[in-house]
DRENVONU-97109 format. One record per residue: residue in three letters; chain; x, y, z of N, C-alpha, C in turn. Coordinates in nm, 2 decimals, always signed. Example, Ala and Ser with C-alpha at 12.3 -4.5 7.8 and 13.67 -1.06 7.14 Angstrom:
residues 2
residuo; cadena; nx; ny; nz; cax; cay; caz; cx; cy; cz
ALA; A; +1.32; -0.57; +0.78; +1.23; -0.45; +0.78; +1.32; -0.33; +0.78
SER; A; +1.28; -0.22; +0.71; +1.37; -0.11; +0.71; +1.29; +0.00; +0.79
***
This chain:
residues 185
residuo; cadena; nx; ny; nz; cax; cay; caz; cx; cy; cz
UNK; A; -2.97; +2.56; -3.85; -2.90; +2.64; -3.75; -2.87; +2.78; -3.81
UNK; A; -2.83; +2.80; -3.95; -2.82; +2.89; -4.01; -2.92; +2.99; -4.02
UNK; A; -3.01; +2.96; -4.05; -3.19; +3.04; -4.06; -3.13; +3.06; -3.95
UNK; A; -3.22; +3.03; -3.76; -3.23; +3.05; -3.70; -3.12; +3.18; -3.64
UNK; A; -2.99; +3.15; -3.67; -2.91; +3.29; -3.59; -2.95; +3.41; -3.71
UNK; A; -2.96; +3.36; -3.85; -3.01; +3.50; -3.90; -3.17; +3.55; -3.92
UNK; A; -3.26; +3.48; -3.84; -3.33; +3.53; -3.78; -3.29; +3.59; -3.65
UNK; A; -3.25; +3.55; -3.59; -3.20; +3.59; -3.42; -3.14; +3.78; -3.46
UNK; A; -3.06; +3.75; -3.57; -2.98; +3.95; -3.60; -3.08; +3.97; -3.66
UNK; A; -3.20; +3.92; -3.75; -3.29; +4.02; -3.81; -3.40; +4.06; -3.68
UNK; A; -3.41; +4.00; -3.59; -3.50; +4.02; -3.46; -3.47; +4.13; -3.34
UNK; A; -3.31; +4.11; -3.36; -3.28; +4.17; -3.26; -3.22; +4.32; -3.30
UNK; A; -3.20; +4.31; -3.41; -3.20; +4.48; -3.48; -3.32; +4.56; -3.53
UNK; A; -3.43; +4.46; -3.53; -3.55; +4.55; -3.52; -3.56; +4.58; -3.42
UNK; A; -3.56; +4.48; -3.30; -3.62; +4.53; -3.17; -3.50; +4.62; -3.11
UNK; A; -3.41; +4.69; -3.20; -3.33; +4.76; -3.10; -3.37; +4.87; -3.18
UNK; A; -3.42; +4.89; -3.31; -3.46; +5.01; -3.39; -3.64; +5.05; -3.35
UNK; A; -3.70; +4.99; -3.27; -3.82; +5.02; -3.26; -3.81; +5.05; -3.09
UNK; A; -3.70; +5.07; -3.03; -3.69; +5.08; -2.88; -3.72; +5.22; -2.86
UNK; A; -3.71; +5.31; -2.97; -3.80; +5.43; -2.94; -3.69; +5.57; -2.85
UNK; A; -3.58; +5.45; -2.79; -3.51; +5.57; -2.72; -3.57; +5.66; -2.60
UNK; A; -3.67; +5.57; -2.51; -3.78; +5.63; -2.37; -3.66; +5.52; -2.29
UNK; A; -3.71; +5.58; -2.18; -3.63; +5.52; -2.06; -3.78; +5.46; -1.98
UNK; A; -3.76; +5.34; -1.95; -3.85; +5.28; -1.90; -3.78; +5.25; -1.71
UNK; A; -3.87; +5.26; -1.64; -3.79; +5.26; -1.51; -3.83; +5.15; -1.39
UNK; A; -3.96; +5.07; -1.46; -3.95; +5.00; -1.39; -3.87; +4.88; -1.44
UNK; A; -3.82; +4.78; -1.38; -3.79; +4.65; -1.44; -3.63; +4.68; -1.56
UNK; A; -3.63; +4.57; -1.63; -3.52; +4.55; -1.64; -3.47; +4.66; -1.78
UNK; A; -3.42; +4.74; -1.76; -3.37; +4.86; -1.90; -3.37; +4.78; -2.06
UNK; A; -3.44; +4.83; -2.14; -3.40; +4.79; -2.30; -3.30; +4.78; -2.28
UNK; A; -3.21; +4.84; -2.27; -3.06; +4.86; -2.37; -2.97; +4.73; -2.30
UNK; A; -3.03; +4.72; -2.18; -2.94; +4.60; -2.14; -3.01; +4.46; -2.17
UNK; A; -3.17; +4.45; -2.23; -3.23; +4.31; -2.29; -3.16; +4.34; -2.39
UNK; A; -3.15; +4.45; -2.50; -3.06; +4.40; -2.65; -2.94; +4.38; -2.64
UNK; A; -2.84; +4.43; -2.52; -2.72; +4.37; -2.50; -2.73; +4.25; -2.50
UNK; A; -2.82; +4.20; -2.41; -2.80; +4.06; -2.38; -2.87; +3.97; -2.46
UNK; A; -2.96; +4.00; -2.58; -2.98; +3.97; -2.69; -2.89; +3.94; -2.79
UNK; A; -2.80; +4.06; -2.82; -2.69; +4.05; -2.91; -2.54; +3.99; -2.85
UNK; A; -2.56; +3.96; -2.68; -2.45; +3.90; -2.65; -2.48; +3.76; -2.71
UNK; A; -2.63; +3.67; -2.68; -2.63; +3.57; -2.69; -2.64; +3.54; -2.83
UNK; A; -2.65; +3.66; -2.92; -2.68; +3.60; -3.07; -2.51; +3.60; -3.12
UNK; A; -2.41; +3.70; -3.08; -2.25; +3.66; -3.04; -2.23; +3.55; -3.00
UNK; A; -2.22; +3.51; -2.90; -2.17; +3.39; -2.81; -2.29; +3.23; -2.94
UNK; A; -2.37; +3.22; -2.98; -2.44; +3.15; -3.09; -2.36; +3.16; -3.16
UNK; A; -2.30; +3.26; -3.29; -2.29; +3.24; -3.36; -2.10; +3.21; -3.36
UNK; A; -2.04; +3.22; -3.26; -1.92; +3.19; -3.24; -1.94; +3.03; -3.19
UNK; A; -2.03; +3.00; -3.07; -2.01; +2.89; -3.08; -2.05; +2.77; -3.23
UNK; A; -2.12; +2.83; -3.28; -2.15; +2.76; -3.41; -2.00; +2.73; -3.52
UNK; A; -1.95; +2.93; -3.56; -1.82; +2.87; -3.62; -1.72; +2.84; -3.53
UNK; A; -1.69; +2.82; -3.45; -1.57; +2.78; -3.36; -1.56; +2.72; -3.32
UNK; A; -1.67; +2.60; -3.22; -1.73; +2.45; -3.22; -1.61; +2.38; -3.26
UNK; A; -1.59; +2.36; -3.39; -1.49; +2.22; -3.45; -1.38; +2.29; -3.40
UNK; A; -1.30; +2.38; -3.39; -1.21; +2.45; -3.35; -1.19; +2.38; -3.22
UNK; A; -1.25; +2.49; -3.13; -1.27; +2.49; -2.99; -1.25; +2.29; -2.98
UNK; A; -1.34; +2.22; -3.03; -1.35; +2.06; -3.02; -1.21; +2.02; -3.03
UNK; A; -1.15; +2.07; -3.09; -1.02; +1.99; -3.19; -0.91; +2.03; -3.11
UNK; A; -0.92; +2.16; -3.05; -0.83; +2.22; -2.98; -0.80; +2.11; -2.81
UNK; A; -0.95; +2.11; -2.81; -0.95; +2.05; -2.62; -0.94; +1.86; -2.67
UNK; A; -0.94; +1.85; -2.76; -0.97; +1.70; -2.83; -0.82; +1.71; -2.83
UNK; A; -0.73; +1.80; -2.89; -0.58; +1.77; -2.90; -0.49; +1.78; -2.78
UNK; A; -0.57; +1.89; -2.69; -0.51; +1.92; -2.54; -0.55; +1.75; -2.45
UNK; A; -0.63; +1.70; -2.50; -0.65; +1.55; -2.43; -0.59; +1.44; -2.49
UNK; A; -0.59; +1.48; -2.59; -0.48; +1.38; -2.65; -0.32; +1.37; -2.64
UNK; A; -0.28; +1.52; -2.64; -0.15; +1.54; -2.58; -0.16; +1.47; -2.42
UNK; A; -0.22; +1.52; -2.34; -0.25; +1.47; -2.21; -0.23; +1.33; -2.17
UNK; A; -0.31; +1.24; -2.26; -0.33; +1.10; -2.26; -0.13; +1.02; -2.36
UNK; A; -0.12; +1.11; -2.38; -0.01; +1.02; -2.45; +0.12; +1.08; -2.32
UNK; A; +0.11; +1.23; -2.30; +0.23; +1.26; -2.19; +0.20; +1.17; -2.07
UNK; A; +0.07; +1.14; -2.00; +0.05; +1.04; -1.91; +0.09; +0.92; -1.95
UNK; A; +0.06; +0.87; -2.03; +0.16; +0.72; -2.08; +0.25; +0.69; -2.07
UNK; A; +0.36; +0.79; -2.17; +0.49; +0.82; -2.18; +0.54; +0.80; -2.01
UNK; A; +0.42; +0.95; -1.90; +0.52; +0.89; -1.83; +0.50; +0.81; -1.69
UNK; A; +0.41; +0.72; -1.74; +0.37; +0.60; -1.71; +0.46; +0.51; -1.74
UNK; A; +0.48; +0.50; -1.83; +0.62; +0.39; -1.89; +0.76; +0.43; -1.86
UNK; A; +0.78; +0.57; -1.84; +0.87; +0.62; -1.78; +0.93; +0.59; -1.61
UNK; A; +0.80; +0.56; -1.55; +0.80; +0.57; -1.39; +0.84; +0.36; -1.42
UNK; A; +0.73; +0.30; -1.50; +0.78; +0.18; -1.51; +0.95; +0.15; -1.53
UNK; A; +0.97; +0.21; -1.60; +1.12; +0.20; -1.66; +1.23; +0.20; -1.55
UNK; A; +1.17; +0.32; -1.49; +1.25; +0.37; -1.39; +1.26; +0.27; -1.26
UNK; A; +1.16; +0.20; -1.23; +1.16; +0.13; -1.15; +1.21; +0.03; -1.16
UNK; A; +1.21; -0.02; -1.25; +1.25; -0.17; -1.29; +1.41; -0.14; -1.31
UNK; A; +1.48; -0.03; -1.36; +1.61; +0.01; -1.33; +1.64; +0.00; -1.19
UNK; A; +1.53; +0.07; -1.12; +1.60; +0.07; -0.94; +1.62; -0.07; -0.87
UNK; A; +1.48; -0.15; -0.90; +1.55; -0.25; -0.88; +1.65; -0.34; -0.90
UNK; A; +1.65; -0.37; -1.06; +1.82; -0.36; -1.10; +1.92; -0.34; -1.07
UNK; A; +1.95; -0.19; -0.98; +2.04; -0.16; -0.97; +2.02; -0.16; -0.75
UNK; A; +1.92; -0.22; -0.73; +1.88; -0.26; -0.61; +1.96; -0.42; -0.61
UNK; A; +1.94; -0.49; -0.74; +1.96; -0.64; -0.70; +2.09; -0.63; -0.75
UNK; A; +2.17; -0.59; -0.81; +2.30; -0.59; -0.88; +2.37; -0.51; -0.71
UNK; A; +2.30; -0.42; -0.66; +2.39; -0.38; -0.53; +2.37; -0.50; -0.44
UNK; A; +2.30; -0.56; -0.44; +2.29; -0.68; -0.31; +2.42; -0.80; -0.38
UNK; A; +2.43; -0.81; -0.55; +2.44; -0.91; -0.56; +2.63; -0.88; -0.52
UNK; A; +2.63; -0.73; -0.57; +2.76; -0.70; -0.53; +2.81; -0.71; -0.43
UNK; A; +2.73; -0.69; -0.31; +2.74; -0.70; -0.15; +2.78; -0.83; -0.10
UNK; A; +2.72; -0.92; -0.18; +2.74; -1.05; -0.15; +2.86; -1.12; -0.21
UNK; A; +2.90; -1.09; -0.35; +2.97; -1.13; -0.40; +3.10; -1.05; -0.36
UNK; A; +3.11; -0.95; -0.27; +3.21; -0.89; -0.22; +3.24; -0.94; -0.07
UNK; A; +3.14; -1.00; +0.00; +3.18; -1.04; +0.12; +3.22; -1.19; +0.09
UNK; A; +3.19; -1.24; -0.04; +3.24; -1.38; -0.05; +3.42; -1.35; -0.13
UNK; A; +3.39; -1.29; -0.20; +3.54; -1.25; -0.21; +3.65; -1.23; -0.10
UNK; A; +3.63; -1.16; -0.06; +3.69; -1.11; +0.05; +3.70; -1.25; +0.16
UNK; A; +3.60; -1.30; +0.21; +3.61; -1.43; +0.30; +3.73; -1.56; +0.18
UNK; A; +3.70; -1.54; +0.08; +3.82; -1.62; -0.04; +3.95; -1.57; -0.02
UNK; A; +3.93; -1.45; -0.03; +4.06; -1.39; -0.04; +4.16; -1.41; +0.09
UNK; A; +4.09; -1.42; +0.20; +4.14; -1.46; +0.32; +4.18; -1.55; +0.36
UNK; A; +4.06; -1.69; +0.29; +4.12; -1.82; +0.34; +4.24; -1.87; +0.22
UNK; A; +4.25; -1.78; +0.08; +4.36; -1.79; +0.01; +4.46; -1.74; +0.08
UNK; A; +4.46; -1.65; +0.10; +4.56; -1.56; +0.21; +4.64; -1.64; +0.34
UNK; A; +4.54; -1.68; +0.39; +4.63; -1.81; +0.51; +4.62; -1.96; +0.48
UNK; A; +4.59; -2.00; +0.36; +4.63; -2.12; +0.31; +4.75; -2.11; +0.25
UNK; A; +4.84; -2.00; +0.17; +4.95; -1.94; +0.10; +5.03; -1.91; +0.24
UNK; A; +4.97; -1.83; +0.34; +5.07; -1.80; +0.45; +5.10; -1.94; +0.51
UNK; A; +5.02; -2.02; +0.53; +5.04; -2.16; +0.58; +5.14; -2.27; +0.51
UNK; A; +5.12; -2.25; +0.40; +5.19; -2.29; +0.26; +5.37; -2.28; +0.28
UNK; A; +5.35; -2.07; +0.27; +5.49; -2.05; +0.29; +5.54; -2.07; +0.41
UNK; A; +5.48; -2.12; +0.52; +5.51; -2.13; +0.70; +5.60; -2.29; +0.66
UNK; A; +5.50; -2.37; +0.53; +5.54; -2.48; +0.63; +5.67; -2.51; +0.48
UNK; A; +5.70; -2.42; +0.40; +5.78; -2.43; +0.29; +5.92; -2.39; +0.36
UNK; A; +5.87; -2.30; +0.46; +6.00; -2.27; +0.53; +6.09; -2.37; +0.62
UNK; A; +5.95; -2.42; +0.69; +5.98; -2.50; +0.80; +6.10; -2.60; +0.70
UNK; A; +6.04; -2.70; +0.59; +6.09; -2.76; +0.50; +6.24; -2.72; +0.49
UNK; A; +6.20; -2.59; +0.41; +6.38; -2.52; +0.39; +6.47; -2.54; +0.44
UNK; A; +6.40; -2.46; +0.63; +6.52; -2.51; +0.72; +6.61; -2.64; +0.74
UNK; A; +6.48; -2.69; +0.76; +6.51; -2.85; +0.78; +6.61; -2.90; +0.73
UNK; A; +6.60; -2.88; +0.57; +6.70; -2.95; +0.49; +6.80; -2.87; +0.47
UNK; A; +6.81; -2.74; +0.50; +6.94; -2.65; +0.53; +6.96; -2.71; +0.67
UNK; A; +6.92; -2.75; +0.78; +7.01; -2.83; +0.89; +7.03; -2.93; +0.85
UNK; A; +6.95; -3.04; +0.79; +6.98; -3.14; +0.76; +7.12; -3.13; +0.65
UNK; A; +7.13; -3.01; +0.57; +7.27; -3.00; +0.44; +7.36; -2.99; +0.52
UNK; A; +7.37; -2.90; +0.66; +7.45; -2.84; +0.69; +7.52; -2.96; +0.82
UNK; A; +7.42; -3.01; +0.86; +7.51; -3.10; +1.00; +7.57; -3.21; +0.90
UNK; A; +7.50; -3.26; +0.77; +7.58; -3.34; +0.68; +7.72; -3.26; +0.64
UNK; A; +7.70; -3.15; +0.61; +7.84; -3.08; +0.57; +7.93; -3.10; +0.73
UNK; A; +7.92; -3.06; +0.84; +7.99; -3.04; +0.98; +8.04; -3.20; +0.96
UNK; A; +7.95; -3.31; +0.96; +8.00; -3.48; +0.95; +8.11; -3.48; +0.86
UNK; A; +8.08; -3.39; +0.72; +8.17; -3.48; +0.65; +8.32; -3.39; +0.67
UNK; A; +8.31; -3.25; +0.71; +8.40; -3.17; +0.73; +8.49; -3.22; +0.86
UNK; A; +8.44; -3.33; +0.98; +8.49; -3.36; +1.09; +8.57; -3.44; +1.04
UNK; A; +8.48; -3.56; +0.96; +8.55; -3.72; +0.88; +8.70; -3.65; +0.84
UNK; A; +8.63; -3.57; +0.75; +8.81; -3.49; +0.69; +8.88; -3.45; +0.76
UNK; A; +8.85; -3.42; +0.86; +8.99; -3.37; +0.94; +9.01; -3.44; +1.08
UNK; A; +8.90; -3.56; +1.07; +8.96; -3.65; +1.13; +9.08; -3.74; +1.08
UNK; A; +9.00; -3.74; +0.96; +9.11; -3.85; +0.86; +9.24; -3.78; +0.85
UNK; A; +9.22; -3.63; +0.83; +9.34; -3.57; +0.84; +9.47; -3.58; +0.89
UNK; A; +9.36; -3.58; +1.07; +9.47; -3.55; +1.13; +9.50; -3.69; +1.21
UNK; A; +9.45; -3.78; +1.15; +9.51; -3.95; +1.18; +9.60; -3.92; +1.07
UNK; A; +9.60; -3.92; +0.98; +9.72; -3.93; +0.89; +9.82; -3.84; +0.90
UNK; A; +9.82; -3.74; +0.99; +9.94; -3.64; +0.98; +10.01; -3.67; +1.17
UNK; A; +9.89; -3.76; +1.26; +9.94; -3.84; +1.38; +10.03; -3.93; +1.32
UNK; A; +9.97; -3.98; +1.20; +10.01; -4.17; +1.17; +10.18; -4.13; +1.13
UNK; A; +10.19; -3.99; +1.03; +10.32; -3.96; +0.95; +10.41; -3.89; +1.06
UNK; A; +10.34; -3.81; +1.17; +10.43; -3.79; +1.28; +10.48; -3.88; +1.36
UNK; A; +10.42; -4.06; +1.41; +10.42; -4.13; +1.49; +10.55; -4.20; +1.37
UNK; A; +10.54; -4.22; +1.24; +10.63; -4.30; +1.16; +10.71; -4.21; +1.16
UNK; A; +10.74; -4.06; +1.15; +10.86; -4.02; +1.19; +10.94; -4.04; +1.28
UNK; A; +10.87; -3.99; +1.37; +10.92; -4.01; +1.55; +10.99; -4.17; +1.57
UNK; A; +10.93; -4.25; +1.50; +10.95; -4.37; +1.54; +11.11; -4.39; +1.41
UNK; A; +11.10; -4.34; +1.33; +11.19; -4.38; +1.23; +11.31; -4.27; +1.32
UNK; A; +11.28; -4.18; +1.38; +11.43; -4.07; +1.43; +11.48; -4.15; +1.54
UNK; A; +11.34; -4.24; +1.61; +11.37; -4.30; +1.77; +11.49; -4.45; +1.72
UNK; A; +11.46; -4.51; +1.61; +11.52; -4.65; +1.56; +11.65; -4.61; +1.54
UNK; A; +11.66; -4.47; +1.43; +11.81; -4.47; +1.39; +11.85; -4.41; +1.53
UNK; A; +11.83; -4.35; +1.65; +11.88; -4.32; +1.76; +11.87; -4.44; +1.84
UNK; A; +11.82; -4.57; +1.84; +11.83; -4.63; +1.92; +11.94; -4.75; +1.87
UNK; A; +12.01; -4.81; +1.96; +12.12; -4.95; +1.90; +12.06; -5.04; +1.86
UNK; A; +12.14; -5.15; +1.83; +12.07; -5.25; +1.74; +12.05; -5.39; +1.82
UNK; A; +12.08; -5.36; +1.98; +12.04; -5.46; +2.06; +11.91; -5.38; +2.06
UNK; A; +11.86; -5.29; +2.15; +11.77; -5.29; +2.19; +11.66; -5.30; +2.06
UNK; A; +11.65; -5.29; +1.94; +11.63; -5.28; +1.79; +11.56; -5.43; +1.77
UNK; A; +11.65; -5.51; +1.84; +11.61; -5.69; +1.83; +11.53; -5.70; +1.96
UNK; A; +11.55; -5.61; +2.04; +11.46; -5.66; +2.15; +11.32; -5.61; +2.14
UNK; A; +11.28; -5.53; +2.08; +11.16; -5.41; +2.05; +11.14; -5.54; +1.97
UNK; A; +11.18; -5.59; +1.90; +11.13; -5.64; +1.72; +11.07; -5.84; +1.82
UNK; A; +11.11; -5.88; +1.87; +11.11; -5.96; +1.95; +10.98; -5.97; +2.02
UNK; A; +10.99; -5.88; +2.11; +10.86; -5.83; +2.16; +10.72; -5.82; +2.09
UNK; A; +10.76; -5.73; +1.98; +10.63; -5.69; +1.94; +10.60; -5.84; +1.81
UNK; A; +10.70; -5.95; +1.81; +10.65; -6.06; +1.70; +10.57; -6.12; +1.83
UNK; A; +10.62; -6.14; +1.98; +10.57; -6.25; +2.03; +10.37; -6.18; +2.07
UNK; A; +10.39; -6.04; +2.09; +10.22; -5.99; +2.10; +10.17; -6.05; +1.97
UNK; A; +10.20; -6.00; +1.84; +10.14; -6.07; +1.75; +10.11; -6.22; +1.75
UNK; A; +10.23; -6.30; +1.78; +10.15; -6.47; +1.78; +10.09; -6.46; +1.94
UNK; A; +10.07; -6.39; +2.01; +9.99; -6.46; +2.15; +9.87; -6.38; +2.06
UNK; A; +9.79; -6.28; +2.00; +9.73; -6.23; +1.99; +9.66; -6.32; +1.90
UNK; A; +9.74; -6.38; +1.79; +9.67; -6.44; +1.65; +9.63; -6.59; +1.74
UNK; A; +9.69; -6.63; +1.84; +9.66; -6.76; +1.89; +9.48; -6.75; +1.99
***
């Protein structure tokens, strides 16, 4: 490959030294066949050194390419498999919040029902304390006031004896022995 491009510049710098400097008018001008002689022996001999270059360059631009596509290939996977996640963690929340909530409620009027019927209880045995307190508060002042009848009747009766004589004293006493034996008979 070597020979040949330095044949190609020993070829094309003769034929540009033997062109004589005439202007030819039909067809295509010298100066523009050795341009395009010496473009293509340019363009040869660049692609020759610059080849592994040029290769290595678009060889690395594809390889960066192929790994950024992966990256974000695995990236879009990632990403998705998060959405989901955070797709099934919202459902699970959704659900686990309407069950809460339906708990929370039937806690809520099982505790209201609770304290309904703790009340009801309360009262009860606050009427039940209380009409026992009224009973035993009546007893006492029934007993009371038998015994303050009983100490007024033994008075009355003890002021009525020493005011009364001692005939009628035997006749009262008389009387009240004969109810006793018709009573005990």
């Amino acid at each position: 490959m070597k020979s040949l491009i330095a044949s190609l510049l020993l070829v094309g710098s003769s034929a540009y030294a033997s062109g004589g400097g005439g202007h030819h008018e039909d067809g295509i001008p010298m100066v523009v066949l050795y341009q395009a002689i010496n473009f293509s022996i340019f363009v040869g001999i660049l692609a020759y050194f610059a080849k592994d270059k040029v290769k290595a360059l678009f060889q690395g631009r594809y390889d960066d390419f192929t790994r950024l596509a992966r990256e974000t290939e695995q990236t879009r996977k990632n990403l998705e498999f998060k959405i989901a996640d955070i797709i099934r963690r919202t459902n699970t929340l959704e659900q686990t919040s309407q069950k809460s909530l339906s708990d929370a409620q039937r806690d809520a009027e099982k505790l209201y029902n609770t304290m309904i019927e703790d009340a009801k209880q309360a009262a009860a045995r606050l009427q039940n304390e209380v009409t026992n307190q009224i009973k035993d508060d009546q007893a006492k002042m029934l007993e009371k006031l038998r015994t303050e009848a009983l100490e007024m009747s033994v008075a009355s009766a003890k002021q009525q004896l020493e005011t009364t004589s001692q005939d009628e004293k035997v006749k009262v006493t008389r009387q009240f022995s004969q109810r006793v034996e018709g009573a005990a008979t």
